[in-house]
C-alpha positions in Angstrom: 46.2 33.6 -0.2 45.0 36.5 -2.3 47.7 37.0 -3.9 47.6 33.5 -5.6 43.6 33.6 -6.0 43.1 36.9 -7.3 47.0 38.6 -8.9 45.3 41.5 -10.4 43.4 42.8 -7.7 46.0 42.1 -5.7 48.5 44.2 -7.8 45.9 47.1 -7.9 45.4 47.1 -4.3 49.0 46.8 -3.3 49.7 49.3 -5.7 46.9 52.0 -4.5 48.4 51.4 -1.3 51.9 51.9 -2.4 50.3 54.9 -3.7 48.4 56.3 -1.0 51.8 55.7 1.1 54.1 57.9 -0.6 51.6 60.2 -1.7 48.7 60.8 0.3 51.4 60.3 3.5 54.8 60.9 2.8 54.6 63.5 0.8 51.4 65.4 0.8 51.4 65.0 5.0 53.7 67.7 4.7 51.1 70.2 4.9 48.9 68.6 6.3 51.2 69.1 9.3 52.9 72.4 8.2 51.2 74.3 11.0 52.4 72.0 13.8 56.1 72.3 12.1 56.1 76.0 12.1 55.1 75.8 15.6 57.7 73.9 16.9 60.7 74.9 14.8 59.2 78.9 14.7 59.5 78.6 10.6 58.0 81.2 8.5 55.9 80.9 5.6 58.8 81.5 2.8 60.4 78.6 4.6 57.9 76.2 4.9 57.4 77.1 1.1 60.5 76.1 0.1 60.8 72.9 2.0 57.6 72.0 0.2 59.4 73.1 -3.1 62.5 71.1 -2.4 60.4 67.9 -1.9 58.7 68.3 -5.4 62.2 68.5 -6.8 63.5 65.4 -4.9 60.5 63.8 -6.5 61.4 65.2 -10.3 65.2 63.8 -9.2 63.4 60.6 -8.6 61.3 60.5 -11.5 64.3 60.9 -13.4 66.2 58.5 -12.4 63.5 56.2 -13.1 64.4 56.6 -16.8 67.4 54.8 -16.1 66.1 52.3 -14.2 63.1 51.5 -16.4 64.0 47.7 -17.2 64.5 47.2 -13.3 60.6 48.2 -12.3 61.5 45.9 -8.7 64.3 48.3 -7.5 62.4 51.3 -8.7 59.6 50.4 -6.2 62.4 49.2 -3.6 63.5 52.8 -4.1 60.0 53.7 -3.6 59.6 52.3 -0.2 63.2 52.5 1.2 63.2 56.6 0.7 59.7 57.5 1.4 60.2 55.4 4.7 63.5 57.0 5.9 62.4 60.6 5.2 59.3 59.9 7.6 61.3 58.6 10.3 63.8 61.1 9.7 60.8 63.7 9.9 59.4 61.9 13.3 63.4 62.4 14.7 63.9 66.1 13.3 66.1 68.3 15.7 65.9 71.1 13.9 64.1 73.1 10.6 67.1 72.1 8.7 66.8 68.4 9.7 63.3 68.3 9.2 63.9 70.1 5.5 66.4 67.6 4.3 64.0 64.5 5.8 60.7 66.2 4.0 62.9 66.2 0.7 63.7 62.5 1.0 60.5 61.2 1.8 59.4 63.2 -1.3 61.6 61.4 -3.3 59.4 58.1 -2.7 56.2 59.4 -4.5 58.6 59.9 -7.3 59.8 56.4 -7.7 56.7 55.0 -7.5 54.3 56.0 -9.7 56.9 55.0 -12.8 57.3 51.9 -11.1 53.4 50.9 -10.8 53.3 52.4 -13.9 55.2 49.4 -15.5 53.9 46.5 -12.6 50.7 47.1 -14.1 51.4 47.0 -17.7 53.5 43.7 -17.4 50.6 42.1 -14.8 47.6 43.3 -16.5 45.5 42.7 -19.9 46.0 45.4 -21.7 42.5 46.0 -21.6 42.1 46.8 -18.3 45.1 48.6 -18.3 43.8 52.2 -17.9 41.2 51.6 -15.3 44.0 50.2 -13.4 46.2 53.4 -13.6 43.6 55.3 -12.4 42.4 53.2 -9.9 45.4 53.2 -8.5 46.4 56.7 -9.2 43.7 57.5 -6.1 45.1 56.1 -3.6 46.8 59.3 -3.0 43.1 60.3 -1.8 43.0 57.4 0.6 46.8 58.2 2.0 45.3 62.0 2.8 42.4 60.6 5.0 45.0 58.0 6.6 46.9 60.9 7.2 44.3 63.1 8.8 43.4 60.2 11.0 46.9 59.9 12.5 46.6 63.6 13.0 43.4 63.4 15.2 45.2 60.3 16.9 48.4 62.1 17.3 47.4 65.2 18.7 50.1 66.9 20.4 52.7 63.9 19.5 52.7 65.0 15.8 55.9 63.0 15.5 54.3 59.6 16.5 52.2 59.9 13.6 55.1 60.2 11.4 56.6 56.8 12.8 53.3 55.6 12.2 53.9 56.5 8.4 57.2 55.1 7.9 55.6 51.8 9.1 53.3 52.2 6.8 55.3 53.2 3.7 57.3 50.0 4.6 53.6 47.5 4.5 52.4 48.9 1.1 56.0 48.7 -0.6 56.6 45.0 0.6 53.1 44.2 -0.3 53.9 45.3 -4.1 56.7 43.6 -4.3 54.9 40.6 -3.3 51.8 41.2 -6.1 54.3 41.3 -9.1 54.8 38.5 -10.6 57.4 39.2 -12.9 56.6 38.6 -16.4 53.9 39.3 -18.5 52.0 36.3 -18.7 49.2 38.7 -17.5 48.9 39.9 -21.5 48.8 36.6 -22.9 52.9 35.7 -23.0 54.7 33.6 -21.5 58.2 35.1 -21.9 59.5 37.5 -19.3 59.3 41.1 -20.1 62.9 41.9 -21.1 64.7 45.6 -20.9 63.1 48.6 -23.0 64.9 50.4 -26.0 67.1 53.3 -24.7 64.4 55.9 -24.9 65.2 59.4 -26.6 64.1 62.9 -26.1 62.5 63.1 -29.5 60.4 60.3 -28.7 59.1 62.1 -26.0 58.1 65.1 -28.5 53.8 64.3 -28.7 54.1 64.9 -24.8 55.3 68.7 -25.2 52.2 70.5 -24.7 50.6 68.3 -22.1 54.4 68.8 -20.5 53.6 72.6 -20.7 49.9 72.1 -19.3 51.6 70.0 -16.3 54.0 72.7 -15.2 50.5 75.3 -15.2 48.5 72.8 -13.5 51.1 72.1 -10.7 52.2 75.6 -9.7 48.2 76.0 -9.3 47.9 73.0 -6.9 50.5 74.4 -4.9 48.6 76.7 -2.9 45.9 74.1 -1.4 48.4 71.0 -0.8 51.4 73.8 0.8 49.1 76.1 2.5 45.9 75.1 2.6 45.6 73.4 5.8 47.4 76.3 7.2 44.8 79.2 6.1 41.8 77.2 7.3 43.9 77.0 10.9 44.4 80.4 10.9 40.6 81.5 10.1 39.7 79.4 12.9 42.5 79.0 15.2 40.5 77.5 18.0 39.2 74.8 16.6 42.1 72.5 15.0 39.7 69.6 14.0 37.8 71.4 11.5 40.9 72.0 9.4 42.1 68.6 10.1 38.8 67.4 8.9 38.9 69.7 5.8 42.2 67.7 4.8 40.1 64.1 5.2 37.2 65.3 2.8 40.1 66.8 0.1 41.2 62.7 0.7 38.2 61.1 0.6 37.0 63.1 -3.0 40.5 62.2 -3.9 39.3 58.8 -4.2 36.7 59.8 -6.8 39.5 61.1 -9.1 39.8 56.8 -9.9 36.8 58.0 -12.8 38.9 59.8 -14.6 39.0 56.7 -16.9 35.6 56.8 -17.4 35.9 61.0 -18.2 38.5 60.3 -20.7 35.7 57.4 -22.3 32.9 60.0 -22.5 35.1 62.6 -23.7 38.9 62.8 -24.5 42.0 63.4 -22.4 42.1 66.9 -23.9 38.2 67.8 -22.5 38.8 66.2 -19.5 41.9 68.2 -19.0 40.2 71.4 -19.1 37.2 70.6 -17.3 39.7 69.4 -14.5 42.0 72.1 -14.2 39.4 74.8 -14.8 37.6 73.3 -11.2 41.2 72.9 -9.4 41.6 76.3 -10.3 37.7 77.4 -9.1 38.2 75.5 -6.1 41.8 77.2 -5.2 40.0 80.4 -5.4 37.1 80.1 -3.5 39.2 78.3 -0.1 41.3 81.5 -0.3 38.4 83.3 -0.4 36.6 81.6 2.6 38.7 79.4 4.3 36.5 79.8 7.8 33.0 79.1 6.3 32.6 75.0 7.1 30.2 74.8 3.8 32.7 76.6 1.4 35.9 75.3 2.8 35.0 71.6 2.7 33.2 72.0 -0.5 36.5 73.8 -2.7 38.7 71.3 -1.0 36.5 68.3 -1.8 36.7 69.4 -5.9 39.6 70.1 -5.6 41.1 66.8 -4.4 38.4 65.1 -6.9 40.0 67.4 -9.8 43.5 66.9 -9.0 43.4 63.5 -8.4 41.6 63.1 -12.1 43.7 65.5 -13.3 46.6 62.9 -12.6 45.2 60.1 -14.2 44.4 62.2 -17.3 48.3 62.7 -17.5 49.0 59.0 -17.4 46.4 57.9 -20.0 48.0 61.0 -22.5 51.5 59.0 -22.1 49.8 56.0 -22.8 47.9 57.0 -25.6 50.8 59.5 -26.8 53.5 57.6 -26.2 52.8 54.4 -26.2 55.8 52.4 -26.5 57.3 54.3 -24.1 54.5 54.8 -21.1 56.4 54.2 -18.3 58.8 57.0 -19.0 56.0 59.4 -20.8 54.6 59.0 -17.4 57.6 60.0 -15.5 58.3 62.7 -18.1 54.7 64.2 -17.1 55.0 63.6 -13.5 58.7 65.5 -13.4 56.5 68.7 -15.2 53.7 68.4 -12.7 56.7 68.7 -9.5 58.5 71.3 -11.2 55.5 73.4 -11.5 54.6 72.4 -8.1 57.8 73.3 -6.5 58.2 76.8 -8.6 54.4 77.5 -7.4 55.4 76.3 -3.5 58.2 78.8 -3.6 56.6 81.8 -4.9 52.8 81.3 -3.1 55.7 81.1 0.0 57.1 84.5 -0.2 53.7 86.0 -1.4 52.4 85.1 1.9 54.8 86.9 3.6 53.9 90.1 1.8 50.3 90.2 0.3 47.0 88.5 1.7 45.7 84.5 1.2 43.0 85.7 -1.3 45.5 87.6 -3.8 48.0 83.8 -3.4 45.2 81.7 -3.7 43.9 84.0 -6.5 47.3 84.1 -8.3 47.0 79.8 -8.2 43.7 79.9 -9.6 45.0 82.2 -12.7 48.0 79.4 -13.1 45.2 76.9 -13.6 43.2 78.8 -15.6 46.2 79.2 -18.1 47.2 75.5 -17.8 43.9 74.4 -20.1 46.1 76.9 -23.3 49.1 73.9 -23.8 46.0 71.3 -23.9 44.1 73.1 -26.4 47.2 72.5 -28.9 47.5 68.6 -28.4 46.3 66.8 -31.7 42.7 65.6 -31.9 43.5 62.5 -33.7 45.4 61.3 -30.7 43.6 63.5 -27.7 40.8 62.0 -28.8 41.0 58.8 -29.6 37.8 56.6 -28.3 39.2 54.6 -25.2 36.9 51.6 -26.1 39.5 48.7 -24.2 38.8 50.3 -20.6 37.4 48.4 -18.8 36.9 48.1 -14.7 38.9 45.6 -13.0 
């Protein structure tokens, strides 16, 4: 079985699918299929907006209680699996807009248990060496969820709600799958005792992680505008053709993928450069599909940096709490995560209510500025640490 012949790659594969799952379905299939919701539960855009918002929030509520669950990594992926699958079959069942909200928020929650989880799989079943590589690696599989879930929109079309069964299943596969690759201690890193329970981690150990903390909440109120309402403005420009926004959303998921290099980025460079050059192209690409969300060459072009960005943007963030924290990664990475949703879900709500009121250039122009600003907090991270050579990455 592969698991037995080959534990690493199986816990990076599992573990990208886990990934991809919660991510790339549960969660980011939100907007994905925000148009179709509006239509059948006549929502408007400050509504949708603050669904979104309140399932970035379930995933910082998530993340959080990941810090008290740190020396029980299993149940935190159990958590993982068992609330992104419910809220998907909840979505799949909805009634009503108030049903649907309160099963969006759930199945956010799942993206928010997992990535702590992994977080600590991987550094318990893999060298330290090939640590990082591994975080990013899996880290894309949100990119690979996307395309899955732009698939089961072309497959579901006009039985939306079949796709979202299709989800739960599959949120169910990659958690089991996990669960299976972890092998529960850390012979992996050259022991042979199990990994025992963490020290009680304090704020103030958390304090090197301020200004990438700041720099998250930026970045994610920017990122807002494509993964709420993106989908939605390149429907509207061209309302009689679905499938070319639907295909817009599989190329933001297939450059996803390529955000797995951001290892290699932070190797040439340091977390801090890579930061910037990240966020300043999330925030170029947010601007230009607000600008042209109808022209096929410009549209698929912004979302495909933008996905790549993001998606390296997020693995920048894990390898800061590794390098920054690094006896505490697991919960750096949370800590990072929680900023990145809060942002997100602040930047949901607003970009909602802007939409009601001013056009998609000015609110996708207003994201853009967010990102701009988000490379400021990076600039003040020190250089001894920000720039440390990553010389044990290696690819797995």
């Amino acid at each position: 079985m592969a698991f037995e012949e080959d534990p690493v790659r199986a816990m990076v594969a599992s573990g990208m699918a886990l990934i991809a799952a919660t991510y790339g379905l549960a969660r980011f299939g939100y907007g994905l299929f925000l148009p179709r919701f509006s239509e059948t539960f006549q929502m408007g855009s400050a509504i949708a907006g603050f669904i979104q918002a309140g399932s970035f929030l379930s995933f910082c509520l998530a993340a959080v209680l990941t810090l008290r669950l740190a020396a029980r990594p299993r149940l935190v992926v159990m958590c993982a699996g068992i609330t992104a699958a419910l809220g998907s079959m909840g979505v799949a069942l909805a009634p009503n807009v108030d049903f649907l909200g309160m099963s969006v928020v759930l199945a956010g929650a799942g993206a928010g248990f997992a990535t702590p989880g992994l977080v600590t799989f991987i550094e318990r079943n893999i060298a330290p060496a090939r640590q990082e590589s591994a975080q990013t690696i899996v880290n894309a599989g949100t990119g690979a969820g996307i395309v899955v879930a732009g698939i089961l929109m072309l497959l579901t079309t006009g039985q939306w709600r079949l796709g979202w069964v299709a989800i739960a299943a599959l949120v169910t596969v990659a958690a089991i799958a996990t669960l299976r690759a972890d092998r529960g201690t850390d012979r992996a890193v050259g022991r042979d005792r199990p990994v025992g329970p963490p020290s009680q981690v304090r704020v103030r150990d958390l304090m090197p992680l301020a200004w990438p903390i700041a720099a998250a909440v930026l970045a994610g109120a920017s990122s807002a505008a494509i993964w709420t309402f993106g989908r939605t403005v390149m429907a509207v420009s061209r309302p009689a053709d679905e499938t070319y926004s639907i295909l817009a959303w599989m190329v933001l998921g297939a450059f996803g993928v390529l955000g797995m290099t951001a290892g290699k980025i932070v190797q040439a460079w340091s977390p801090r450069t890579a930061w910037n050059l990240t966020s300043l192209a999330m925030a170029g690409a947010t601007v230009v599909l607000g600008v042209a969300p109808g022209s096929p060459f410009t549209a698929y072009t912004s979302v495909a940096l933008f996905a790549a960005s993001y998606t390296a943007l997020c693995g920048v963030l894990i390898i800061w709490a590794i390098r920054l924290v690094p006896g505490c990664a697991a919960e750096g990475t949370a800590a990072l995560f929680i900023a990145l949703a809060i942002g997100q879900a602040l930047g949901s709500a607003t970009l909602g209510v802007l939409f009601d009121h001013v056009s998609p250039v000015l609110a996708f122009t207003v994201a853009g500025i967010l990102g701009i600003l988000a490379v400021l907090p990076a600039t003040k991270c020190r250089p001894d640490t920000s720039s440390r050579p990553a010389l044990r990455q290696r690819t797995p």
